[in-house]
KOLSEMI-193425 format. One record per residue (C-alpha): x, y, z. Coordinates in steps of 0.1 Angstrom, whole numbers, plus 2048, in hexadecimal, padded with zeros to 3 digits. Layout:
    x    y    z
    X    Y    Z
...
***
This chain:
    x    y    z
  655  50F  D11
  633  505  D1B
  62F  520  D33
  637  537  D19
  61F  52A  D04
  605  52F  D19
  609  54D  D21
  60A  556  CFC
  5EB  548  CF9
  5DC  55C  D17
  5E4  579  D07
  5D6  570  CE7
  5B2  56B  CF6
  5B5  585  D10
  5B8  5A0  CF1
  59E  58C  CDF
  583  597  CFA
  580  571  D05
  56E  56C  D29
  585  56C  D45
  57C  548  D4D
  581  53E  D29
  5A7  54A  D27
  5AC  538  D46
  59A  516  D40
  5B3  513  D1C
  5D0  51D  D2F
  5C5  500  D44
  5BC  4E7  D2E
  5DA  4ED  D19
  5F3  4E8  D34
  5E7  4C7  D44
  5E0  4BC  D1E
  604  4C3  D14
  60F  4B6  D3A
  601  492  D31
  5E1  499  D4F
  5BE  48B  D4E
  5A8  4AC  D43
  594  49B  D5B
  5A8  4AE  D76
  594  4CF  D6B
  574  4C3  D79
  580  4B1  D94
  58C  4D7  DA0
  56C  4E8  D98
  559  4CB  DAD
  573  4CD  DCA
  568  4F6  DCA
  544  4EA  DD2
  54D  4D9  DF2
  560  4FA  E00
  549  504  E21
  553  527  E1E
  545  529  DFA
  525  528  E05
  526  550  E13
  52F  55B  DF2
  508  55A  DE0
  4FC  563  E05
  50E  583  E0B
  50D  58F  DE4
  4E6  584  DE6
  4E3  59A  E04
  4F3  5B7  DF3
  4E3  5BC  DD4
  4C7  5BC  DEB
  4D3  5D5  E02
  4DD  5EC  DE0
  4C0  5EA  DD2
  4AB  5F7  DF0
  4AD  61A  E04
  4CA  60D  E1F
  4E6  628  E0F
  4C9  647  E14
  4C5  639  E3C
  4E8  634  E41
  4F3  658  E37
  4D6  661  E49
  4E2  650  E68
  508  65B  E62
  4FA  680  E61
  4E5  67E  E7D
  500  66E  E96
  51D  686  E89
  515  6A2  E7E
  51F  6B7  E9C
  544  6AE  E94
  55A  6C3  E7C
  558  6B6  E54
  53C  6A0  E5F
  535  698  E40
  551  68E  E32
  554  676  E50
  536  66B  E42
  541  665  E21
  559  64E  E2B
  547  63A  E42
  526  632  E30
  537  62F  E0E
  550  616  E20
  535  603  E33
  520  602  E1B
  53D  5F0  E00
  545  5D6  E18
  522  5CA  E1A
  514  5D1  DF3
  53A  5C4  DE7
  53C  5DB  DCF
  54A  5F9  DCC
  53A  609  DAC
  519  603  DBB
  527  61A  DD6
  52C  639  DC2
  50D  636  DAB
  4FB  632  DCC
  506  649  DE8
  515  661  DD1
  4F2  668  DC7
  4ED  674  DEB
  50F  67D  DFA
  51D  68F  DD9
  4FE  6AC  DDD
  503  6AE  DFE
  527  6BA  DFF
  521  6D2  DE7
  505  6DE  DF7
  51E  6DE  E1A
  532  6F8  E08
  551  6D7  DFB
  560  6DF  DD8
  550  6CF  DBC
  573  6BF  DB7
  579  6B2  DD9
  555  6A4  DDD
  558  692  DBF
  57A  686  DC6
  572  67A  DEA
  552  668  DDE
  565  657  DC6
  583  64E  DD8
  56B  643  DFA
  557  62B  DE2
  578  617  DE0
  577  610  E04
  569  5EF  E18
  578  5D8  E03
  58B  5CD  E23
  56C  5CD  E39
  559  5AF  E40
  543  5A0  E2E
  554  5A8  E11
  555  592  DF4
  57B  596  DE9
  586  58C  E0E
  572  56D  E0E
  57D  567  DEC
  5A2  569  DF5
  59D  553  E0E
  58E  538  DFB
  5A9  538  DE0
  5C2  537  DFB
  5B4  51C  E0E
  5B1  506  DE7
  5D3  509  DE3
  5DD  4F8  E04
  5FE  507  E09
  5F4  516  E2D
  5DB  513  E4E
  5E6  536  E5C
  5C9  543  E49
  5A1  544  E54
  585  559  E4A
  584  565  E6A
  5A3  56F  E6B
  5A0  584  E4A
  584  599  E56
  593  5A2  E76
  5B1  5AB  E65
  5A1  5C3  E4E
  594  5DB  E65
  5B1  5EF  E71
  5BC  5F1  E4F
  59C  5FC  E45
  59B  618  E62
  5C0  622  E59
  5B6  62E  E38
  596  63C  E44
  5A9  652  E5A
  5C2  65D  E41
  5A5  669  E28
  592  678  E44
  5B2  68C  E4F
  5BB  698  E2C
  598  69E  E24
  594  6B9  E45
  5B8  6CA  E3F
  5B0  6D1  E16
  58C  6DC  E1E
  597  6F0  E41
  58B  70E  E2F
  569  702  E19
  55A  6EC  E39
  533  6FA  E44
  52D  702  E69
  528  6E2  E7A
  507  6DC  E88
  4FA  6D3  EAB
  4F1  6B0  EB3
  4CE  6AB  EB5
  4C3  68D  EC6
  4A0  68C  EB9
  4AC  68A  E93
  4C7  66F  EA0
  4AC  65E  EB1
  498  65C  E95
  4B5  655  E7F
  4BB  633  E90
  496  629  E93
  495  62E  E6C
  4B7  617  E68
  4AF  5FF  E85
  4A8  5E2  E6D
  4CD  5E5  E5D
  4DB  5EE  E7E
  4E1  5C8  E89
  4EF  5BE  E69
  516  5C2  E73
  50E  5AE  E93
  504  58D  E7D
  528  592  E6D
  53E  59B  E84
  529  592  EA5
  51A  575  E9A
  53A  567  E89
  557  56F  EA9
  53E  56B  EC6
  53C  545  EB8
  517  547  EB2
  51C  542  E89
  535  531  E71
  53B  54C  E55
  51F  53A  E3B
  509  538  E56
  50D  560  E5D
  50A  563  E3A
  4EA  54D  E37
  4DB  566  E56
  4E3  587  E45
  4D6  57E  E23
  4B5  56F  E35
  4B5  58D  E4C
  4BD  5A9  E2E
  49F  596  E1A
  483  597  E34
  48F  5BB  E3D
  48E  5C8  E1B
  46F  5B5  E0F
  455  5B2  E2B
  45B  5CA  E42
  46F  5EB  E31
  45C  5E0  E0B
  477  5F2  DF7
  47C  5D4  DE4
  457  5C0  DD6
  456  59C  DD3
  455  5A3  DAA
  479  5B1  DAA
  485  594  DBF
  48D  578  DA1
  4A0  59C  D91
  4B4  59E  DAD
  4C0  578  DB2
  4C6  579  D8E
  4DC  595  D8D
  4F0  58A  DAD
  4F1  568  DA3
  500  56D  D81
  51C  57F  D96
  524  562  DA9
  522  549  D91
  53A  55F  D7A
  552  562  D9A
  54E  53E  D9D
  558  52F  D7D
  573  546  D7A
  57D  539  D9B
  579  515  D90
  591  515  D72
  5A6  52D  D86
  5AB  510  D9E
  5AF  4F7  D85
  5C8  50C  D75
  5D9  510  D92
  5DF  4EC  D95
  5F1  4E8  D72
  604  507  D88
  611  4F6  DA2
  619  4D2  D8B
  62B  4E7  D74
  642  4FE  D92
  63B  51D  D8A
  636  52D  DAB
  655  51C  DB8
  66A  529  D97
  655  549  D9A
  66A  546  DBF
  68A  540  DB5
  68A  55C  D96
  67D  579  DAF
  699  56C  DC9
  6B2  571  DB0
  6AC  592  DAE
  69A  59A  DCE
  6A7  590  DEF
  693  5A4  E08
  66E  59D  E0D
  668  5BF  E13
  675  5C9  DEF
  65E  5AE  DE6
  641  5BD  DF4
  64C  5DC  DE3
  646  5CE  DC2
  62A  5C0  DCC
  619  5E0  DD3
  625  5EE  DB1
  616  5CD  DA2
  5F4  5CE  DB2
  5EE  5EF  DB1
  5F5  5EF  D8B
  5E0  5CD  D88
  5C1  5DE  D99
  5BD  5F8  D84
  5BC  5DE  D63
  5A9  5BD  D74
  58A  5BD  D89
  58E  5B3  DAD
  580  58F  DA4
  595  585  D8B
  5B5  594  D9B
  5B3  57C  DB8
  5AD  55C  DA8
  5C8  566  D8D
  5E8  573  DA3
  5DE  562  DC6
  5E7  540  DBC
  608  54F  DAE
  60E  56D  DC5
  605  556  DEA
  61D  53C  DE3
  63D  552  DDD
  632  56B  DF9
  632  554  E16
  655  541  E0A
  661  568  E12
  653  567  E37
  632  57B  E2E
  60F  570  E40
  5F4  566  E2A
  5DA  57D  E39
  5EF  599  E3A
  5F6  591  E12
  5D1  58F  E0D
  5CC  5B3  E1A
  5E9  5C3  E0C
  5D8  5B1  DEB
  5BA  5BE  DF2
  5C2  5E6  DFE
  5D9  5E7  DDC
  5B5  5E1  DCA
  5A5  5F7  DDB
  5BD  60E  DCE
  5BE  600  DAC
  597  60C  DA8
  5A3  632  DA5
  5C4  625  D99
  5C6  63C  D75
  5C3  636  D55
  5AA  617  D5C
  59D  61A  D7F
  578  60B  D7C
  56C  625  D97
  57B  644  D82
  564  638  D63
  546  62E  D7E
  54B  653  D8E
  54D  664  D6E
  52E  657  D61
  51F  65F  D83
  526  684  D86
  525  68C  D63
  54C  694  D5F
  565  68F  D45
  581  673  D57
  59A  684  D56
  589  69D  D71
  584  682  D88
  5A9  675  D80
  5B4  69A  D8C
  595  697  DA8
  5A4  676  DB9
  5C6  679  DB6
  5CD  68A  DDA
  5B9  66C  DE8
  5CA  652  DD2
  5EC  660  DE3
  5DE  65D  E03
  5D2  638  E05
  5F3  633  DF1
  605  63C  E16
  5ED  622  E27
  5F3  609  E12
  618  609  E1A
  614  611  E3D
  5FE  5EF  E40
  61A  5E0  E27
  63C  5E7  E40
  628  5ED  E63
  60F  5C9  E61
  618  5C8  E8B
  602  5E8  E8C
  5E1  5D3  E81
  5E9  5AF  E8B
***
């Protein structure tokens, strides 16, 4: 009955237009007021979130990518993408998918991907000879991508929920962001096969490599160049602790972008902390109450009844992960990343691994589904951001991305049923 009740009342201040954090913080203070529990348990979660280690990289690696967004990186990394392939067939749709995905794991946002390369990548296929429908369509759909890269936000953010609700040790942050990459390359490889059979017949004459223009490419981007080696180098050769790489990169990105490239003044610099701050601190006292809610959770049983009502019905784990997919995939195209995790992790984690299923290959089957929820129709955020973009009615870039939708739909299972093929 209380569970019920809540709920009711979630739904009553979701439709209301409440803040995410305040539909959660009633929920939460309702059950443990109704469940005879010191409120004080609500702040005692918050605190307990400052002491997580791995917290720290959030602000760092957001920091470093408004920075990174806000300078000319995107126009030397197509630069440098062009330069090193463009010898090879559809060259620029490899491209497309590389910088847009590269570029998402280390800004963390996948809007800022299409308003920013699509400026320069949409043109360019046009100007290649690409259908304005398939450019815009493989812009859009390529934006979505890097979400399973490191140093994303959502896969340190998994983590730390996971690691909160102390139900596990097989899971590590370094763990996450190796496991992401093959993923990430299976559905790169997909798009970039589909992409060069449908445009067999539009694709320009490739051009010769020219080692003088990839020369100067890479003395142009040799400031960004080192930035994955801090991640991944610095973080698996045993040189840095994942805040620590974080702390490097954001320190790195700021001298870079401010004293030696200039693309950014010292006046813009309080503009920039503000913005990226008020992102964190959002994603943070969502995260808090999330917690704390999560707590009234696990006194109350829910994921264990949660357990027992899906087993009644579902006995196999991999029709489990079936409906999981459907679930996510419709949940991605209705929530922001963000507030997906620290709503269904604590529910979803618990009942996945009492069916046999690995936390980190959860967390990326979590995470590819919202990739796919971005260009998921009617609501996918990167359909409205794309539409704005280019100047077309939705529904255009519904029709536009549905090929590619399809497409990273068959990754998505294949990363589902085959995880032996990545871990």
């Amino acid at each position: 009955m209380l569970l019920a009740t809540l709920i009711i009342l979630l739904l009553i201040l979701a439709l209301a237009g409440e803040p995410l954090f305040i539909v959660i913080a009633a929920a939460a203070l309702l059950g443990f007021y109704f469940s005879d529990v010191d409120l004080g348990v609500i702040t005692i979660e918050i605190y307990r979130l400052t002491e997580t280690p791995l917290l720290l990289a959030l602000p760092l690696f957001t920091f470093a990518g408004y920075l990174l967004s806000e300078s000319q990186t995107s126009h030397r990394l197509v630069r440098l993408s062009r330069a090193i392939l463009g010898w090879m067939p559809g060259e620029l749709i490899l491209v497309t998918l590389i910088a847009c995905s590269l570029f998402t794991a280390f800004t963390g946002a996948t809007g800022v991907t299409i308003v920013a390369l699509g400026a320069l990548l949409y043109p360019a296929l046009k100007e290649s000879g690409y259908s304005d429908r398939f450019s815009t369509g493989l812009v859009t759909s390529a934006g979505s991508l890097g979400l399973l890269l490191p140093p994303s936000l959502p896969l340190i953010l998994y983590v730390v929920i996971a690691q909160q609700l102390s139900i596990t040790e097989d899971l590590s942050i370094t763990g996450m962001f190796l496991a992401g990459i093959l993923p990430t390359l299976l559905m790169l490889l997909l798009l970039a096969i589909w992409s060069l059979w449908i445009t067999r017949h539009e694709r320009a004459a490739t051009q010769p490599f020219e080692s003088s223009e990839a020369w100067d490419a890479i003395k142009e981007a040799k400031w960004e160049l080192p930035l994955p080696l801090f991640v991944l180098g610095g973080i698996y050769g045993g040189i840095f602790a994942v805040s620590e790489a974080a702390a490097v990169t954001a320190m790195y990105v700021l001298i870079v972008e401010v004293l030696i490239y200039r693309e950014i003044s010292l006046t813009e610099l309080p503009r920039i902390m503000r913005e990226s701050m008020t992102v964190v601190g959002g994603i943070l006292l969502i995260l808090g109450v999330a917690l704390a809610f999560t707590n009234f959770l696990v006194d109350a049983e829910v994921p264990s009844k949660l357990f027992e009502l899906i087993q009644q019905h579902i006995g196999s784990k991999y029709t489990f992960l079936a409906l999981l997919n459907i679930i996510l995939l419709i949940l991605g195209a209705f929530l922001d990343i963000f507030s997906a995790l620290v709503i269904m992790v604590p529910l979803i984690l618990p009942v996945a691994i009492r069916y046999g299923i690995d936390p980190t290959h959860l967390g990326i089957i979590f995470l590819a589904n919202m990739q796919l929820g971005y260009l998921t129709p009617p609501v996918g955020i990167n359909l409205f951001i794309a539409s704005y973009r280019f100047n077309k009615p939705v529904q255009e870039i519904y029709s536009a991305t549905l090929s590619f939708l399809l497409v990273l739909m068959v990754a998505v299972l294949l990363i589902t049923y085959l995880p032996f093929l990545f871990y």
